[in-house]
N, C-alpha and C positions, 0 to 999 in steps of 0.2 A: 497457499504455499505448501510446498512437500515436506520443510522440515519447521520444526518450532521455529520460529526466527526469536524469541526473546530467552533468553536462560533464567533457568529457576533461579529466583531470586531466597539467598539465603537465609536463614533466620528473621521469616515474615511469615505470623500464620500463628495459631495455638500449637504446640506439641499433642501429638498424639496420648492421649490416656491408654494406659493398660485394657480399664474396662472396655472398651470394643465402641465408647458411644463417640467420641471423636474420630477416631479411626474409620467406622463405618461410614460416617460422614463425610469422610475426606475420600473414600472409597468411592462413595454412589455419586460424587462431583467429578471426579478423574474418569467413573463407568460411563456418567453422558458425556462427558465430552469426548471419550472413547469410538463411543457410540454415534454421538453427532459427525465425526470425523467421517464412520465408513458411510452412513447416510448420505453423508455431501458427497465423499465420492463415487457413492451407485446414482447422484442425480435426484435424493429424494430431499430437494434444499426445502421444504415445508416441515417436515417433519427432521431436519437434521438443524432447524432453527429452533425450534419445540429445546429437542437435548442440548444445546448450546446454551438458550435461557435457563433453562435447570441446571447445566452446570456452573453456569453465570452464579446464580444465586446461592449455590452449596459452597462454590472458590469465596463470595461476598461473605458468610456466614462464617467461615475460617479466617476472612483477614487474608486471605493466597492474595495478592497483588500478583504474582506471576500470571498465577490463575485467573483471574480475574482479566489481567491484559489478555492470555491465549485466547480464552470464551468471548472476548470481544470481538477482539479480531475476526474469528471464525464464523460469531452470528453475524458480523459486516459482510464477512464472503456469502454465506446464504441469502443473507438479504439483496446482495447484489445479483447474487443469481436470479433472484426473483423478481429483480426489477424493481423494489425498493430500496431507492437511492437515497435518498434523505435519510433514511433509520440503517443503511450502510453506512453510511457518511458519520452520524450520531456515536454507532458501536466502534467506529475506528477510531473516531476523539476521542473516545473514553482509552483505547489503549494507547494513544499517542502521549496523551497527559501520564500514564503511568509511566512511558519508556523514557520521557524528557525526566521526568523529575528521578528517575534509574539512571540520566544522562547516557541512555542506550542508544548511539547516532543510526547505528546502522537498522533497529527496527522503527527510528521514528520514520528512516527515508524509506523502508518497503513500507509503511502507512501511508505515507505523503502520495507514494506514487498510486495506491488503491482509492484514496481520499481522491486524488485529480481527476483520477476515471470516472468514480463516481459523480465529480464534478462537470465532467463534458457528458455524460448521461443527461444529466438535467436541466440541461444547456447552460449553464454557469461558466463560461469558457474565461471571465474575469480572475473568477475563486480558483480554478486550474491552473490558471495560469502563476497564479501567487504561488502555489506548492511546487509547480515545475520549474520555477526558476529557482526555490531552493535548494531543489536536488541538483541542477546544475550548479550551486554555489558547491552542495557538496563535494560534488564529483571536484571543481578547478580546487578544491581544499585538499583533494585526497591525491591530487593531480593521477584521476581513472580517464582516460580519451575515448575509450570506450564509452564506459556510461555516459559521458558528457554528449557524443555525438547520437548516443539512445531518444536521450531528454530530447536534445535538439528535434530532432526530425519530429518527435512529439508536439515540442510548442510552434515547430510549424503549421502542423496539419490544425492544431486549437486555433489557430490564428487564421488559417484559412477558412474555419467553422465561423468565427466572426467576418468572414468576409475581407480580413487583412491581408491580403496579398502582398504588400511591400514587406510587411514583416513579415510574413514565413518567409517571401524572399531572403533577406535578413539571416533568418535562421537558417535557411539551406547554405549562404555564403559562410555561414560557419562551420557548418558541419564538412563543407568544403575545401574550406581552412586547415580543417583537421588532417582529413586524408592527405591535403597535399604536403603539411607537414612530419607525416607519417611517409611521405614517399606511396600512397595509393593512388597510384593518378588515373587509374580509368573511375576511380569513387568519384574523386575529388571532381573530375570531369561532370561526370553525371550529376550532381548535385549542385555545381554552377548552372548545369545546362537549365535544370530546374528551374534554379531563383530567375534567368534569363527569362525564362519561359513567365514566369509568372509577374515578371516588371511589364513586360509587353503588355501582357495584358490585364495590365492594372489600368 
């Protein structure tokens, strides 16, 4: 993601000492994950995982819970780049469990939705599907139509990965729902025509 999605969390960590040994500490954990950030984005996700676990472990040594979620997060994106799904999967629970118990909604749901992905990588289209429907609980809580019809079209296409066609049908009749309730009728259109298409030939 472009920006931190979780805020520093305040008064979690040791205070910095004068003498420079804490401080430096908390410096050369903030430098790798500095560091891993531009790595991931010139594409070198091997080596911007490297600085990600080294800042992992300088944020763990301070107690940063902030820290500690950000470096999570970020080795899940490298390792997803790399096609380890499972140790993605792993580093994003770890900052999910930090943002629920910071009761932080909004970074548990930008986890949930990298955690799904990872999940239809691995062909787990069960476990995806458990996370995609709570972001659509989120979205009908936040009443967003937007993200709700996002999700949707998501937990069609997972559903269609399992071979369920009735259900994505299902879901494209919602996403359908939507538009037409918004007054989009060439969407709403289109995404009827869908679920049609896809009842025939179930």
């Amino acid at each position: 993601m472009a920006n931190e999605f979780i805020q520093p969390l305040q008064n979690i960590g040791p205070v910095a000492k004068d003498n420079g040994g804490a401080q430096e500490e908390e410096d050369q954990a903030r430098k790798d994950y500095r560091e891993g950030r531009k790595l991931h984005g010139d594409g070198e996700y091997a080596q911007a995982a490297i600085a990600f676990h080294n800042a992992l472990r300088g944020f763990e040594e301070q107690g940063d819970q902030a820290g500690v979620a950000n470096a999570s997060d970020r080795l899940g994106d490298a390792c997803l780049a790399r096609g380890e799904y499972a140790m993605a999967i792993a580093n994003y629970q770890r900052a999910h469990d930090i943002c629920e118990k910071e009761d932080d909604s909004f970074s548990v749901l930008a986890l949930n939705k990298k955690m799904a992905a990872a999940y239809r990588k691995l062909g787990d289209q069960g476990k995806a599907l458990e996370l995609l429907y709570d972001i659509l609980e989120h979205y009908r809580l936040t009443s967003n139509p937007k993200g709700a019809v996002e999700v949707l079209i998501v937990i069609a296409e997972t559903y269609l990965e399992q071979g369920e066609r009735l259900k994505g049908a299902d879901a494209y009749r919602s996403v359908a729902s939507i538009h037409a309730r918004f007054k989009h009728a060439r969407l709403a259109e289109e995404f009827t025509q869908r679920a049609i298409e896809l009842e025939q030939g179930a």
